[in-house]
C-alpha angles and dihedrals in degrees: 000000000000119000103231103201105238080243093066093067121103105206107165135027081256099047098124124228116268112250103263093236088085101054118136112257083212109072091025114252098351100164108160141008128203129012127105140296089243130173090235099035097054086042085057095036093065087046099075098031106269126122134193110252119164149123123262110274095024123101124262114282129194127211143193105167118187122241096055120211099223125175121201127187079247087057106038107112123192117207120221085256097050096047091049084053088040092052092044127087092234095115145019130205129224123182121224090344087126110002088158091062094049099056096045094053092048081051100054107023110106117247122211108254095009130105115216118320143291082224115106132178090257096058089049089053091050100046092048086051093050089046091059085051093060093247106093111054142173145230113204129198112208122193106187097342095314134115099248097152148358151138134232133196143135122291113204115156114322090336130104114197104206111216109167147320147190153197134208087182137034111289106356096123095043082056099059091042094054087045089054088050094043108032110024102065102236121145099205138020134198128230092169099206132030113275128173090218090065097032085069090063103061097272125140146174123259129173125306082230093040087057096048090052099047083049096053080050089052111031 
């Protein structure tokens, strides 16, 4: 049974985020629990580097975990394979031309090891919302004229949130990540929590304080 601090509670649209100081250690960087997937308080969420994370039919529930899974363009590697992908005309990348159907896809495609998706309709509802606002935005993989990949996430400043991605063929997520880190000016880009995937392409973890002060750099 884990103890929730009375503090963590949102009760209200203008309860304001705990300081993150405070976040659990287990589970990592739990910070706050309840309110609602608003416009202004995601904006401000990110802001201060939380993010939403939890299962269909729990409550909303906020993170910042320390350590923090970060990519940079410095960073980025490609590997011989991807390159070879990259240097190919096998895709082609659009931005924001079908966010819907990115997010949606990224919603419903089965991942290896995971049962079902953190992806509910709410958090559909928000991001495309967000998206409309000029703040959520998405990278999109064609083959022949067909959504085959893609990855979606918040862009506020120099920072890309990463939120999620897929690929209904090899490499087409990978694609669309190297083209946000090489083409679309950001300095830094969040991965939120350690993941081999990314690992693989040159992200790692820094601090949960290293990150808040390089975001109030970049924001």
């Amino acid at each position: 049974m884990i103890d929730i601090p009375e503090e963590f509670i949102l009760h209200s649209s203008d309860t304001p985020f705990p300081d993150i100081n405070t976040a659990l250690k287990e589970p990592n960087g739990l910070i706050a629990i309840g309110g609602e997937l608003t416009s202004s308080r995601l904006i401000d969420a990110y802001s201060k580097g939380i993010f939403p994370w939890y299962s269909e039919d729990d409550p909303v529930l906020w993170y910042s975990p320390d350590p923090r899974m970060i990519i940079t363009p410095d960073s980025l590697h490609i590997s011989k394979s991807l390159n070879k992908t990259i240097n190919s005309s096998k895709f082609e990348i659009r931005v924001n031309a079908d966010f819907s159907s990115v997010i949606n896809h990224c919603k419903t495609v089965k991942r290896k090891d995971q049962q079902g998706t953190w992806i509910d309709n709410d958090m559909v509802a928000a991001y495309n919302k967000l998206h409309m606002q000029g703040v959520a935005h998405s990278v999109e993989v064609y083959e022949q004229n067909n959504l085959v990949g893609g990855l979606y996430g918040v862009a506020m400043g120099r920072v890309f949130f990463g939120e999620s991605m897929f690929s209904l063929v090899s490499n087409a997520s990978k694609f669309a990540f190297v083209y946000l880190l090489k083409n679309m000016a950001y300095h830094l880009v969040d991965c939120q929590i350690e993941n081999p995937h990314l690992k693989s392409l040159g992200a790692f973890n820094i601090s949960r304080s290293s990150f808040v002060r390089q975001l109030e750099e970049l924001l």
